[in-house]
Every structure is written in structure tokens, then in C-alpha cells.
C-alpha positions in Angstrom: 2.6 -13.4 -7.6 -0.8 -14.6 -7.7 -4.6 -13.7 -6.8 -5.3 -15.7 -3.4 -8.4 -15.5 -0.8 -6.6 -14.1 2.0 -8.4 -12.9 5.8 -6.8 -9.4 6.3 -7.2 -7.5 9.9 -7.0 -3.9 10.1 -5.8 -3.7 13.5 -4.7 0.2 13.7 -7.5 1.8 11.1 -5.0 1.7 9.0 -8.2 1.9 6.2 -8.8 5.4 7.4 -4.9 6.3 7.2 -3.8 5.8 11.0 0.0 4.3 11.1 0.0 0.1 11.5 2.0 1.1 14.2 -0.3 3.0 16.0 -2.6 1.4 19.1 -3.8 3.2 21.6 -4.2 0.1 24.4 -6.8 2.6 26.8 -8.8 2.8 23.5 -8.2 0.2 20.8 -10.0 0.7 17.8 -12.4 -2.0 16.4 -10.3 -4.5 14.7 -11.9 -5.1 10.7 -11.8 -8.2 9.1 -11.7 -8.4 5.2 -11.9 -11.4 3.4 -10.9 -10.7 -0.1 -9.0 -12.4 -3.2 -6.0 -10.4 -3.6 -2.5 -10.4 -5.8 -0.3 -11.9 -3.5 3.5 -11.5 -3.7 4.9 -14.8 -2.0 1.3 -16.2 -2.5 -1.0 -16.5 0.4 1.7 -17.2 3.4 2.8 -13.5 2.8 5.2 -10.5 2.0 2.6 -8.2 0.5 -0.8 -8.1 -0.8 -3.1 -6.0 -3.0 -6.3 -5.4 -4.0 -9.4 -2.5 -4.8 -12.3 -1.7 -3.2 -14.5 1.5 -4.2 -11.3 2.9 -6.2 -9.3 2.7 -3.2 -5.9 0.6 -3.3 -5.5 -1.6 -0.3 -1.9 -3.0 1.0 -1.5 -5.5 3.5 1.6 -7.3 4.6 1.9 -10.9 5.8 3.7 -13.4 7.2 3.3 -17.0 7.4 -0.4 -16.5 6.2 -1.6 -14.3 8.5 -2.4 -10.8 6.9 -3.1 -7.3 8.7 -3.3 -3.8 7.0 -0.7 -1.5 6.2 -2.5 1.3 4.4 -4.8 2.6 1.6 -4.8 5.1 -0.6 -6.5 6.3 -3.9 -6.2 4.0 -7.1 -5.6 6.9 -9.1 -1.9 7.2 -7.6 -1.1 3.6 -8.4 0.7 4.5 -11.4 3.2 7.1 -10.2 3.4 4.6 -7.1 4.5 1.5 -9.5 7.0 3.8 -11.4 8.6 5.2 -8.6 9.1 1.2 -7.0 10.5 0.4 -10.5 12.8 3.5 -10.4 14.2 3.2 -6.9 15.1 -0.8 -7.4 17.1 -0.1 -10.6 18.8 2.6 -8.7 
């Protein structure tokens, strides 16, 4: 893991909560570009990526260096969110 400048597309509105896997192709929304310095796990090619913006947490996937948004959500769950990762991989 490390903190990379990465180019990630919000392709769904996935910053305003819509599923990645939701696209509408009568009404697409406007795709958002960010160009940010995240923590990267598997660096800047890809898996997953993190940063914050105005207290919000923001997770993008990626693969082979191109990046899109997943989803967002408060920081102030970050914590619970960590623990729970940590709990279900010792499982």
C-alpha cells in the first residue's frame, strides 16, 4: 500500500450513492473526473483505492491503472468499517 496520484471516473454517481453498476444508457449521468493522491492497495495499477474529501471517505477500484468509483460514505464510519474487514478475514 501506498499514497499514488491516481485519475478516478465516477461513471454511475456513485459520489451521490447510485450503485457502480447502475447506467441508465437513455440518460447517462455526467461522468466526474478526480485527480487525487490516494492510499493505493496494489499501488497505482489497481485493486482498491482511498482517500477524503470534505469528511467523506471515497473508494475506487482499479485495474491495470485505470480507476472508476465504487462508493462514498461518511468518514466517521471508517472505524467500524476497518474492524468489521479485520473481523470477517480472521473468520
Amino acid at each position: 500500500m501506498r499514497k499514488c496520484k491516481i485519475t478516478v471516473f465516477d461513471y454511475s454517481d456513485a459520489r451521490h450513492n447510485s450503485p457502480a453498476t447502475w447506467y441508465d444508457k437513455d440518460n447517462p449521468p455526467e461522468v466526474v473526473e478526480y485527480n487525487v493522491e490516494a492510499w493505493c492497495a496494489g499501488g497505482d495499477e489497481g485493486v482498491q483505492a482511498y482517500w477524503v474529501q470534505d469528511r467523506v471517505l471515497y473508494i475506487a477500484h482499479g485495474d491495470d491503472g485505470h480507476w472508476w468509483l465504487n462508493s462514498t460514505i461518511a468518514v466517521n464510519w471508517a472505524a467500524e468499517i476497518i474492524a468489521a474487514i479485520e473481523k470477517a478475514v480472521k473468520e
